[in-house]
C-alpha positions in Angstrom: 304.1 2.5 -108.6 307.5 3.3 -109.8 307.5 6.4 -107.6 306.7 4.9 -104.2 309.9 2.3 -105.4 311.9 5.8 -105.6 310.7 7.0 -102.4 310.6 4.0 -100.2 313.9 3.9 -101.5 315.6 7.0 -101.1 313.9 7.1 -97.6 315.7 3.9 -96.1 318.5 5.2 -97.5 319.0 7.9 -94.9 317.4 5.8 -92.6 320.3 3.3 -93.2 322.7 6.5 -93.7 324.1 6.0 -89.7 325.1 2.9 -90.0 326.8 2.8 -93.7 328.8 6.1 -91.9 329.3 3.9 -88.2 330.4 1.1 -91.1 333.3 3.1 -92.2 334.5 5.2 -89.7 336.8 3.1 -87.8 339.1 3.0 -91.2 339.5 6.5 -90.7 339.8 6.6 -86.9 342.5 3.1 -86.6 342.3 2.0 -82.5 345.0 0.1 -80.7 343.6 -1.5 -78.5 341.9 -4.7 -79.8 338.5 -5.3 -78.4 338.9 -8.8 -77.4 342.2 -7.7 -75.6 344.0 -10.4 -77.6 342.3 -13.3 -76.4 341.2 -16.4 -78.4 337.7 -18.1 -78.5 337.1 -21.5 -77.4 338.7 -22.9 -80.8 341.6 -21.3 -80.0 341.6 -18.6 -82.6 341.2 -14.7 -81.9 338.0 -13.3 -81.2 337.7 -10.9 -83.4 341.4 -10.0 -84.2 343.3 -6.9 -84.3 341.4 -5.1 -86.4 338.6 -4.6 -84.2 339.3 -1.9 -81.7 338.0 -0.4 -79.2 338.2 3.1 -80.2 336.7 1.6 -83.6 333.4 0.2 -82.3 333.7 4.0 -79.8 333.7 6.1 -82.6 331.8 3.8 -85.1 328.8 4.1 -82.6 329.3 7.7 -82.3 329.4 8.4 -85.6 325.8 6.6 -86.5 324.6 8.9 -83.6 325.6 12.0 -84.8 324.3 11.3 -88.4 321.1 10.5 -86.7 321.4 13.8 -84.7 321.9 15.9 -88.0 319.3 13.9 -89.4 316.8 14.7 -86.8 317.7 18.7 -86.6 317.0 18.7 -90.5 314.0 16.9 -90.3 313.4 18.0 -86.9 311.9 14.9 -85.6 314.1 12.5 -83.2 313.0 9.3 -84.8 316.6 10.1 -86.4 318.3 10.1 -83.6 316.9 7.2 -82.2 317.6 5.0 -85.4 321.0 6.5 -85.8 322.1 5.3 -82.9 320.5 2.4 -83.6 322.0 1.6 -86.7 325.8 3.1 -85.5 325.3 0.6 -82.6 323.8 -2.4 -84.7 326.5 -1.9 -87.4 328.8 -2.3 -85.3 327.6 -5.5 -83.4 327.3 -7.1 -87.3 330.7 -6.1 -88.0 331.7 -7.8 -85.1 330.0 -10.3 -86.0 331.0 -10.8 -89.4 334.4 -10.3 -88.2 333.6 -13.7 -85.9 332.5 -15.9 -88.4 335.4 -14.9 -90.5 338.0 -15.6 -87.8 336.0 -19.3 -87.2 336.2 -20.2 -90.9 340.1 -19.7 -91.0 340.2 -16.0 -92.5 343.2 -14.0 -91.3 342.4 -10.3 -90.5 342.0 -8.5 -93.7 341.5 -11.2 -96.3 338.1 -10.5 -98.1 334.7 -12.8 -98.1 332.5 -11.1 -100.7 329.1 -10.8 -99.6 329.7 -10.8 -96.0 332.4 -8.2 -95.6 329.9 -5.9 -97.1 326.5 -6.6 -95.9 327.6 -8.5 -92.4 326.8 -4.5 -90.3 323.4 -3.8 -93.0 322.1 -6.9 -92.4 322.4 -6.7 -88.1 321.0 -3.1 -88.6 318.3 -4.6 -90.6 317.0 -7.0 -87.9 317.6 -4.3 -85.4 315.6 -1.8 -87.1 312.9 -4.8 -87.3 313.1 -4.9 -83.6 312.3 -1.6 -83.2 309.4 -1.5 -85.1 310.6 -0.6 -88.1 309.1 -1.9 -91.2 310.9 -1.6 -94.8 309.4 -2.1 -98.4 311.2 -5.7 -99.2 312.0 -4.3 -102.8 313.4 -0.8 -101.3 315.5 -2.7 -98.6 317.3 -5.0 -101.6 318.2 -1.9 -103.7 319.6 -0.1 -100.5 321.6 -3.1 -100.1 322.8 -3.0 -103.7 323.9 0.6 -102.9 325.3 -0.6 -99.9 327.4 -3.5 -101.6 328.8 -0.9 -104.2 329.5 1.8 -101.9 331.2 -0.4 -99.7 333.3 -1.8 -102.9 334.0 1.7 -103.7 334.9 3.1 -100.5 337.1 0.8 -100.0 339.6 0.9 -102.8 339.2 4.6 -102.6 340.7 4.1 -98.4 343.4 1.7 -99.8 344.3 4.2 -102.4 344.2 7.0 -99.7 347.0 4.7 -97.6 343.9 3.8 -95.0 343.9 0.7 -95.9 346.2 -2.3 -96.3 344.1 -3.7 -98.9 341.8 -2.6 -101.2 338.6 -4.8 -100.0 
């Protein structure tokens, strides 16, 4: 038993390997253009804010894909590909999303809401991969998002410490 845990797990985690990469590449590739062109929602806040560039969610998307690509080439089958654009895509849309709520519950741009700043892009790639047909262990999908949830702690004080970052969340 405890090996199919191990293996289910480690498997979803390079499924879920595009869109943890699509996740963090916009730190490292900043945009200035902001996606929703600086315009407010019907509340009368931003969009999305700033943050949330064009270029960002261009090479966030691009950057799932490629891991999928690499992914596929080792493995040499294109379900990679397919899910690595998938999740770069899908992370992106729940980073967006994420970013949304935040901006309707009165969060300024950067200011941190644990739980959802981390799992807001592995949850939208979890439906997505649903959608496609993918089905995931339950117990395998809760450790990746452990993983995901300290990696993403992680990562981010190591950008802030790096100067990507304004703050270390």
């Amino acid at each position: 038993m405890g090996n199919s845990i191990v293996h289910g797990y480690l498997s979803l985690l390079v499924v879920f390997l595009p869109a943890m990469t699509a996740n963090g590449a916009p730190v490292v590739f900043k945009g200035k253009r902001p996606l929703d062109l600086g315009r407010n929602f019907l509340d009368g806040k931003r969009i999305f804010g700033d943050g949330k560039t064009i270029e960002g969610l261009t090479v966030g998307v691009l950057a799932g894909f490629v891991i999928g690509l690499v992914e596929s080439l080792i493995a040499w089958n294109i379900f990679f590909a397919i899910t690595g654009f998938i999740g770069g895509l899908s992370a992106m849309i729940g980073d967006l999303c994420g970013s949304f709520i935040k901006r309707r519950m009165g969060y300024e741009r950067g200011e941190p809401v644990m739980v959802l700043d981390q799992l807001d892009f592995a949850l939208c790639t979890t439906l997505a991969y649903y959608a496609y047909g993918l089905h995931m262990d339950p117990t395998s999908l809760l450790l990746v998002y452990v993983t995901i949830f300290l990696l993403h702690v992680t990562t981010n004080r190591l950008a802030f410490r790096l100067g990507l970052k304004d703050v270390p969340y």
